[in-house]
C-alpha positions in Angstrom: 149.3 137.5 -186.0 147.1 136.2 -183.7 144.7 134.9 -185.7 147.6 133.2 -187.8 148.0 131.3 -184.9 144.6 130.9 -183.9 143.8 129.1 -187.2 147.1 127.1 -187.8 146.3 125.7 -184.3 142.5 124.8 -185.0 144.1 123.2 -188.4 146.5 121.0 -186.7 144.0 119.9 -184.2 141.7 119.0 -186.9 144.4 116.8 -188.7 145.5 115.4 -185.1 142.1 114.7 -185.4 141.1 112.8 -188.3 144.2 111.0 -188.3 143.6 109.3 -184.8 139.9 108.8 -185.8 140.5 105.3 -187.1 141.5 103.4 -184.2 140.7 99.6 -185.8 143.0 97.3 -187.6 141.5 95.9 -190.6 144.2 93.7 -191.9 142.7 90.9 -193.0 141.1 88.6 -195.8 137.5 89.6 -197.0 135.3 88.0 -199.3 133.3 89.7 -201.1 129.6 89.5 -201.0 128.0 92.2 -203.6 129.1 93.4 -207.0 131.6 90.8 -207.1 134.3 90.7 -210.2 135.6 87.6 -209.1 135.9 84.9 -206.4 138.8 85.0 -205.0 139.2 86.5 -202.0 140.4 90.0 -201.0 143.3 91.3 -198.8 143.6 94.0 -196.5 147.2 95.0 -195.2 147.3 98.4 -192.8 149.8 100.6 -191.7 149.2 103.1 -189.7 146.2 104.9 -190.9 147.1 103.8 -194.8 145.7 100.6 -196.0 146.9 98.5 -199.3 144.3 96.4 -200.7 144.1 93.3 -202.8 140.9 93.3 -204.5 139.0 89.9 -205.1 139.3 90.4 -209.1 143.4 90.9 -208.7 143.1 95.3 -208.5 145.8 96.4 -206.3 144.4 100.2 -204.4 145.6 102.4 -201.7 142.8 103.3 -199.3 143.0 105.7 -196.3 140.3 106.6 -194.2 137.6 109.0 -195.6 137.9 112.4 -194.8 134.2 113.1 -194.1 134.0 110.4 -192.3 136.7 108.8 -190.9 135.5 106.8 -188.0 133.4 104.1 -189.8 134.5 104.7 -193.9 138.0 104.3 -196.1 138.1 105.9 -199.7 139.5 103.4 -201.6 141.6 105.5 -204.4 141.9 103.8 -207.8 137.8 102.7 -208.1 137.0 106.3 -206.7 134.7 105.4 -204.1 134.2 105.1 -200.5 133.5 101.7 -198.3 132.1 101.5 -194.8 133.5 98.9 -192.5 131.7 97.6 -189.0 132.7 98.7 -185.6 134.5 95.4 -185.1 136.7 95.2 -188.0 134.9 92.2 -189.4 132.6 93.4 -192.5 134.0 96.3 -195.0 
């Protein structure tokens, strides 16, 4: 039992964790700049730790912060991949 409770606890913390890691906003509009399908520019909405993005081609995705890395990257669901974004918000 008390290692039942020993690891539930070291598993809550590391969800408490990750889920606090991403501390920016990045709400916002973003051009893109490499591997472009399109000119328009892209939109960020956040809430919370869930993001909704508007892609420059029209591709709507969910992205949430990556679980390997959650401090500096998002996984963006519906392309499969992962982007990192800068310190201050500004570049994804």
């Amino acid at each position: 039992m008390k290692r039942l409770s020993l690891a539930l606890g070291v598993a809550v913390a590391l969800v408490i964790t990750g889920a606090s890691a991403q501390s920016i906003n990045l709400t916002g509009i973003y051009k893109c700049i490499q591997i472009c399908r399109g000119d328009l520019p892209g939109y960020v909405t956040q809430n919370g730790t869930e993001l909704n993005l508007l892609t420059e081609a029209g591709l709507s995705s969910r992205a949430w912060p990556d679980w390997f890395s959650p401090a500096n990257r998002i996984w963006i669901d519906a392309l499969n991949y992962s982007a990192v974004y800068s310190p201050d918000g500004m570049l994804i």
